[in-house]
N, C-alpha and C positions, 0 to 999 in steps of 0.2 A: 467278041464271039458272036457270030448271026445269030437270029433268033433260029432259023433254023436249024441249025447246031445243036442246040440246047432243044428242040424239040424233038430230034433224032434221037438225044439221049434219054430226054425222060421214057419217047417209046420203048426203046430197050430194056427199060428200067421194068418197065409196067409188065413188058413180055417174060421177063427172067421172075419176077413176084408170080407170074400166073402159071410158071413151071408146075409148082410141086402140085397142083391141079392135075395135072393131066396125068391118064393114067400109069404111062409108061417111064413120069416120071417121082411117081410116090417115093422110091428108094432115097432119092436127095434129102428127105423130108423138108426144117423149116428153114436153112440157111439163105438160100435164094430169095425166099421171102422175107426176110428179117432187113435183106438188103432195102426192101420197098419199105420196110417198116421205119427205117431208119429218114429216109428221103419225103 
């Protein structure tokens, strides 16, 4: 796997953890993030 592969994904990763931040999406609450939490 490229290394850039695996840097596309962790972006993703970072971007879905900084969801329930924003304000429109509070409703999700912590599942999104827990995914970060885990990684």
């Amino acid at each position: 796997m490229p290394i850039s592969t695996i840097l596309i994904i962790v972006l993703i990763l970072v971007l879905i953890g900084a969801v329930p931040a924003w304000p429109h999406s509070r409703s999700w609450g912590y599942g999104p993030s827990g995914v970060l939490g885990v990684v």
